[in-house]
C-alpha positions in Angstrom: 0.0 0.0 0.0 1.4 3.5 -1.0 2.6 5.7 2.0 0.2 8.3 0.9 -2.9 6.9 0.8 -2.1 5.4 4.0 -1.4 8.7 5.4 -4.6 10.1 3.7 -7.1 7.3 4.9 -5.6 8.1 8.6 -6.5 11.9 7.8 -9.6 11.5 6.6 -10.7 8.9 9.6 -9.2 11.7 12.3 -11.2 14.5 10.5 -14.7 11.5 10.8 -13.7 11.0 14.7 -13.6 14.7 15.5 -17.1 15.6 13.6 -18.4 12.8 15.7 -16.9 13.7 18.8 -17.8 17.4 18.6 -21.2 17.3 16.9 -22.7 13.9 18.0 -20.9 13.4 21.4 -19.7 10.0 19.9 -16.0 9.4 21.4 -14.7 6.5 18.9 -10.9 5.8 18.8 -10.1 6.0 15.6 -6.1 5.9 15.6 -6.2 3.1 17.8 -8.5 1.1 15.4 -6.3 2.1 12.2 -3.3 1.2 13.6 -4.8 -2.5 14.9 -6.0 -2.5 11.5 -2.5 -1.8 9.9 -0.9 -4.2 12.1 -3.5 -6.9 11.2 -3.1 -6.1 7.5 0.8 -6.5 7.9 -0.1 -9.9 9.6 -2.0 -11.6 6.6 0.4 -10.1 4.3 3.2 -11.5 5.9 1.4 -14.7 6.0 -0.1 -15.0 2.6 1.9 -12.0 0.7 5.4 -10.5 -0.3 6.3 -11.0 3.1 5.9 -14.6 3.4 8.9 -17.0 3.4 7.3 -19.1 0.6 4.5 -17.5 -1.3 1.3 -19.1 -0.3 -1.7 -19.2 -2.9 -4.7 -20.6 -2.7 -4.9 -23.3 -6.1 -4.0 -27.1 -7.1 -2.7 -27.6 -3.2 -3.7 -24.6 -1.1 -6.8 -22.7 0.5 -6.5 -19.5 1.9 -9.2 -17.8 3.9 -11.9 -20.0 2.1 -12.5 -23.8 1.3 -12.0 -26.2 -1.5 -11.9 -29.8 -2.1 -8.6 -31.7 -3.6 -9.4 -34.8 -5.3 -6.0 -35.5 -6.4 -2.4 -35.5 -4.9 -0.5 -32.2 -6.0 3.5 -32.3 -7.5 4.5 -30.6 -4.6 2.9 -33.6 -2.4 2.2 -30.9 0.0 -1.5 -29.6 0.9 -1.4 -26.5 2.7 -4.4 -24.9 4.7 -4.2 -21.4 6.3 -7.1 -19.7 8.0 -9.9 -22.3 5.7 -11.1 -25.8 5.6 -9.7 -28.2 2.9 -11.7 -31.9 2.3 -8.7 -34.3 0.8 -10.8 -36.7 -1.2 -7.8 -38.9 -1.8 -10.2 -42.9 -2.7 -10.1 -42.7 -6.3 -6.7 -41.1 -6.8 -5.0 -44.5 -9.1 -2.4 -46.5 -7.2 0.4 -45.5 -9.5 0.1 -41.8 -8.7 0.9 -42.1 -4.9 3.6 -40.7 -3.6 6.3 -42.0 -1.4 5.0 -39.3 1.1 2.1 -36.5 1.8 2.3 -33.2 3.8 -0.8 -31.5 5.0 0.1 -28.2 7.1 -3.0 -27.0 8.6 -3.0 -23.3 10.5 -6.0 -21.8 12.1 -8.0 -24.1 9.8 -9.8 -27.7 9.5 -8.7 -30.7 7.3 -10.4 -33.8 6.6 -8.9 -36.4 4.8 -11.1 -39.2 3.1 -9.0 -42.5 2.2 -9.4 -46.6 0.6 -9.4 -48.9 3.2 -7.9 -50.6 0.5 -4.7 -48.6 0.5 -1.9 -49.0 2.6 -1.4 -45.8 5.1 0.6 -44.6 7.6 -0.2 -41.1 9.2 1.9 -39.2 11.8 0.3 -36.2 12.5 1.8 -33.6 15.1 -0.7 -30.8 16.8 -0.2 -27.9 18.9 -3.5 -26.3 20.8 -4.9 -28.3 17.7 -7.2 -31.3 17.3 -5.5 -34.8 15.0 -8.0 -37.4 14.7 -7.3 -40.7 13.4 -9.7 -43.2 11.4 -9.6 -45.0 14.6 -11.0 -42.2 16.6 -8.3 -41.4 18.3 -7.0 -37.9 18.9 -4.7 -35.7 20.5 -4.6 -32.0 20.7 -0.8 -31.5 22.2 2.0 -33.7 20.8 1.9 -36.3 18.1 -0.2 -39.7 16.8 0.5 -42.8 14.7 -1.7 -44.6 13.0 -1.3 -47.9 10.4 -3.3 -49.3 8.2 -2.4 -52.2 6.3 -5.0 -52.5 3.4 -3.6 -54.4 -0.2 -0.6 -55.6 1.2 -0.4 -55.1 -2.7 -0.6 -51.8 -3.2 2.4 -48.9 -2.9 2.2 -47.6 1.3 1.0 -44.2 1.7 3.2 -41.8 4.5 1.0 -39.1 5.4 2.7 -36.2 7.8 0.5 -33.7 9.2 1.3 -30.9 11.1 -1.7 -29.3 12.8 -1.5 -25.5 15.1 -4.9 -24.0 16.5 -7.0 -26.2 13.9 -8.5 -29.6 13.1 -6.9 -32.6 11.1 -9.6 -35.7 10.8 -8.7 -38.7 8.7 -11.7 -41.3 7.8 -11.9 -44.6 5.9 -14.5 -44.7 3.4 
């Protein structure tokens, strides 16, 4: 955002507060809420923009303030959730596209993953003030869980890591 219109928008919301204050009585604290809202804005966009240490958009393996549905495994073999909910439909994905392992980073967002029972899986799936919930029904919300399927003994394995923080990882067998 230019410095300018930045600087403008603060003038203009100043001028706003005092006509309030002085002809309606109304006492709202308008710097305070800009700058919360600037530091907010610099939040997200450190997150999700220019700022980011990877550049994070929503597409073929992410969601971003919003939800989608994946029904197939990504190149990156990385799913990444931030601030969203993503439904992994991964049962008809074709045994010869599975990769030797699968990421799903969930932040301040909700994941379920839908699998075969016929394919082979093994999830480790590591939470923080978060919910990881296996097919088995077990969870945790601090700390890590395991769980191992072992399907086809035919069919290629499939490693599934997911790292969960203030959100909600569910895998299920259908």
């Amino acid at each position: 955002m230019n410095f300018a219109i930045l600087v403008g928008i603060l003038f203009v919301l100043i001028g706003i507060s005092i006509i309030l204050r002085t002809v309606l009585n109304i006492d709202i604290p308008i710097v305070k809420i800009f700058f919360a809202v600037i530091l907010i804005y610099i939040g997200v966009r450190m997150l999700t923009g220019p700022f980011a240490f990877t550049n994070i958009k929503s597409g073929e393996n992410a969601v971003i303030f919003g939800e989608s549905t994946f029904r197939s495994i990504p190149k990156e073999n990385e799913y990444k959730i931030l601030f969203g909910h993503g439904k992994i439909d991964l049962r008809d994905v074709d045994s010869t596209d599975i990769p030797e392992k699968l990421t799903i980073h969930v932040l301040f967002g909700g994941a379920d993953l839908y699998l075969d029972k016929d394919i082979p899986v093994k999830i480790k799936s590591d939470a923080a003030f978060a919910k990881a919930e296996m097919p088995d029904g077990r969870n945790t919300s601090f700390g890590n869980i395991n769980y191992e399927n072992s399907g086809d003994s035919t069919r290629q394995t499939l490693y599934i890591e997911s790292h969960v923080v203030f959100g909600e990882f569910q895998a299920f067998h259908r």
